[in-house]
FIMIKE-429785 format. One record per residue (C-alpha): x, y, z. Coordinates in Angstrom, 2 decimals. Layout:
# FIMIKE-429785
    east   north      up
       X       Y       Z
...
//
This chain:
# FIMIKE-429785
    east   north      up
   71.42  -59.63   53.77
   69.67  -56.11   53.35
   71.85  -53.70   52.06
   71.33  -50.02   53.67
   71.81  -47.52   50.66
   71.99  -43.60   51.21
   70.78  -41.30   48.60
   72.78  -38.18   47.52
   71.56  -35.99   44.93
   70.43  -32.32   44.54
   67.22  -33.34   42.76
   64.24  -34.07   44.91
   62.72  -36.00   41.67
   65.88  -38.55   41.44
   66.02  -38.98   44.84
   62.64  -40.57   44.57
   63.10  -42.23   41.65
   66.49  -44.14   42.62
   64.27  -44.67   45.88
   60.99  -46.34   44.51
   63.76  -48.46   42.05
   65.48  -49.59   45.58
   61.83  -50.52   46.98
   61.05  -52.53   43.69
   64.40  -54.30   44.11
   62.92  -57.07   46.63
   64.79  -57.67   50.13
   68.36  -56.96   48.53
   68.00  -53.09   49.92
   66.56  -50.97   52.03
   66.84  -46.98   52.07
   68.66  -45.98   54.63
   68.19  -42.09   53.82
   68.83  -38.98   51.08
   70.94  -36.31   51.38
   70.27  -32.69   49.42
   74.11  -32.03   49.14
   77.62  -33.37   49.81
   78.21  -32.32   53.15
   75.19  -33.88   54.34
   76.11  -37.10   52.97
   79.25  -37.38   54.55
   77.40  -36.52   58.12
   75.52  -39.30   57.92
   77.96  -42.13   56.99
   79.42  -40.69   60.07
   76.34  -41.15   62.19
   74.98  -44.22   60.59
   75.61  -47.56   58.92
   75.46  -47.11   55.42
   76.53  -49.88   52.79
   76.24  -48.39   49.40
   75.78  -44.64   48.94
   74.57  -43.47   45.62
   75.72  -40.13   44.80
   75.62  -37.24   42.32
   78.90  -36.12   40.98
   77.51  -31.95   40.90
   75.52  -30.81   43.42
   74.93  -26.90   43.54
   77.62  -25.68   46.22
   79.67  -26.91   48.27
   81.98  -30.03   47.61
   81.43  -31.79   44.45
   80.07  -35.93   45.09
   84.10  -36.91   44.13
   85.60  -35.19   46.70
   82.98  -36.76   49.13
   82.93  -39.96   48.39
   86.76  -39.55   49.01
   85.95  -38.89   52.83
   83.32  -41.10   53.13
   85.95  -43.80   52.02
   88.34  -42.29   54.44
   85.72  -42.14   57.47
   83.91  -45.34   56.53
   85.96  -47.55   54.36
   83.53  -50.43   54.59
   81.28  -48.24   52.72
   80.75  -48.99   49.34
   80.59  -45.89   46.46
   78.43  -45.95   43.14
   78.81  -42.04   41.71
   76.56  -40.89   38.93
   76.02  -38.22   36.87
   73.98  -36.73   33.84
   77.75  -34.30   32.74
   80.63  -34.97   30.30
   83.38  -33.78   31.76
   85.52  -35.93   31.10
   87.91  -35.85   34.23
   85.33  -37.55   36.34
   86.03  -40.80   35.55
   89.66  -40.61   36.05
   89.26  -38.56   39.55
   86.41  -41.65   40.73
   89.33  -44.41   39.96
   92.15  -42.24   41.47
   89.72  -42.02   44.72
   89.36  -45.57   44.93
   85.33  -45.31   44.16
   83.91  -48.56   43.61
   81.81  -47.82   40.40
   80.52  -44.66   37.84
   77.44  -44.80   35.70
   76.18  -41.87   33.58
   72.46  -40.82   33.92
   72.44  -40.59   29.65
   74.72  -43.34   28.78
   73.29  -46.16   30.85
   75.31  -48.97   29.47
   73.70  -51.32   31.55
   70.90  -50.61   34.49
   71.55  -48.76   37.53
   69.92  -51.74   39.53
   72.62  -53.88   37.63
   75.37  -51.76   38.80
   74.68  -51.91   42.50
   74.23  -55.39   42.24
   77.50  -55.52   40.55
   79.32  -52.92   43.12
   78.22  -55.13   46.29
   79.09  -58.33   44.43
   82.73  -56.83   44.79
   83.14  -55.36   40.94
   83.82  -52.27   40.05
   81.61  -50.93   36.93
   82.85  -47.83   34.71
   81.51  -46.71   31.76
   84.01  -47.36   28.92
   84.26  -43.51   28.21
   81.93  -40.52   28.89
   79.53  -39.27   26.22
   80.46  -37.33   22.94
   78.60  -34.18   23.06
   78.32  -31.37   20.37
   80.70  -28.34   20.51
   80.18  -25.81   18.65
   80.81  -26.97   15.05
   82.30  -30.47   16.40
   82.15  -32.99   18.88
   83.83  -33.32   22.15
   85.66  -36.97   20.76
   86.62  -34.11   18.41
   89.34  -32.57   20.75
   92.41  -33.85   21.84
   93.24  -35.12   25.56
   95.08  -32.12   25.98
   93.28  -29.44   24.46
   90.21  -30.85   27.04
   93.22  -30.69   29.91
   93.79  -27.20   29.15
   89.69  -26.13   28.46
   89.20  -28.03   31.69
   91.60  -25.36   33.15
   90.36  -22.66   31.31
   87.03  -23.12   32.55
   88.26  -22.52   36.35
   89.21  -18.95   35.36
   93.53  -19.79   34.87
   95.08  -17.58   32.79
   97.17  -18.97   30.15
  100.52  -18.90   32.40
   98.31  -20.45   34.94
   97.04  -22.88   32.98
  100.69  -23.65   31.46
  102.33  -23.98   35.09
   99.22  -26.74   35.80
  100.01  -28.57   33.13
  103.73  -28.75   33.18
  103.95  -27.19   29.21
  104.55  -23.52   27.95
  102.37  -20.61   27.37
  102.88  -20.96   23.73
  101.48  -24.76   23.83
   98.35  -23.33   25.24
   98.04  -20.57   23.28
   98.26  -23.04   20.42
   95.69  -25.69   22.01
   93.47  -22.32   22.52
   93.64  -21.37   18.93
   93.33  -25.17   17.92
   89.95  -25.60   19.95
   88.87  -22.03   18.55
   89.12  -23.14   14.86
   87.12  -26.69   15.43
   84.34  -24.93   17.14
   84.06  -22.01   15.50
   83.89  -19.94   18.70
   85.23  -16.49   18.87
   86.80  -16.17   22.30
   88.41  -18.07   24.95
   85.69  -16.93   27.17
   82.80  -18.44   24.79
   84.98  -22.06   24.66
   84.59  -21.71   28.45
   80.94  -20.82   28.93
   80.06  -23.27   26.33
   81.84  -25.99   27.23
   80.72  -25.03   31.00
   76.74  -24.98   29.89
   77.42  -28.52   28.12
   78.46  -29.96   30.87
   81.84  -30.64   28.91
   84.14  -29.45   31.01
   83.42  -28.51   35.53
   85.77  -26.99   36.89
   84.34  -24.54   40.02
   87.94  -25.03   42.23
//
């Protein structure tokens, strides 16, 4: 059987290179197409049959890949879902598995070859990396921080204020007022709004809701 795989992703250079890696694959797969952005992804699972699509988590504007592939699963359940992405936020992985998406593999990580991945996906498994990538922050590491201080920069990143951010999370203002301070003193930062543009630059934490 030929697998038909659609190609979503923002750059025009990946697009071809995921393509030429497809036409080196042999008869397993065939391109079935490439899409700039989300939205045009989702059109055309609608309008044509597509087995695996290969998509970008961030793509400019518009919906992010997560939120699409949780359509296309809706619209086209037969449809199989292998997100990637070259960021560390680390809520993507959690929002792929809570969206049912078959497999995740990171553009920098690459525990094991994208070509082994699909292969894997339409075999029926579902491939995640074991965690995303430690990055530098400031004067430590992303591993650094603890699950909740990255809930609450996540948060802090989308604009929330601290009550926001402390009605989100189900904890009080003083919590993230603490968590704020805590993050300050391991980076070395000087504001809340540097620990946001940072750790939005670094890929560390998207949050454009």
């Amino acid at each position: 059987m030929v697998y038909q795989v659609l190609i979503a992703d923002d750059c025009r250079m990946i697009r071809q290179m995921f393509g030429e890696m497809l036409k080196n694959a042999g008869d397993r797969y065939s391109l079935a197409g490439t899409a700039e952005n989300a939205e045009q992804a989702v059109a055309f699972c609608r309008s044509h049959p597509v087995d695996l699509v290969i998509m970008d988590v961030v793509m400019g504007t518009g919906r992010d890949g997560i939120d699409a592939a949780a359509v296309i699963r809706e619209s086209c359940p037969q449809t199989k879902i292998l997100l990637v992405t070259s960021m560390a936020e680390q809520s993507f992985i959690k929002r792929a598995k809570a969206a049912g998406i078959e497999s995740f593999w990171h553009k920098e990580l690459q525990d094991a070859p994208l070509l082994d991945v699909i292969d894997r996906t339409m075999h029926g498994e579902s491939v995640y990396p074991a965690q995303m990538p430690a990055v530098w922050f400031g004067n430590t590491v992303s591993t650094g921080l603890t699950a909740r201080e990255l809930d609450v920069l996540h948060e802090l990143v989308g604009g929330a204020s601290n009550a926001e951010i402390a009605e989100a999370l189900g904890i009080s203002e003083r919590s993230v007022k603490q968590h704020i301070t805590g993050m300050l003193n391991k980076t070395g930062f000087k504001s809340r709004l540097q620990l946001a543009v940072r750790a939005r630059g670094g890929g560390l934490a998207i949050n454009d809701a």
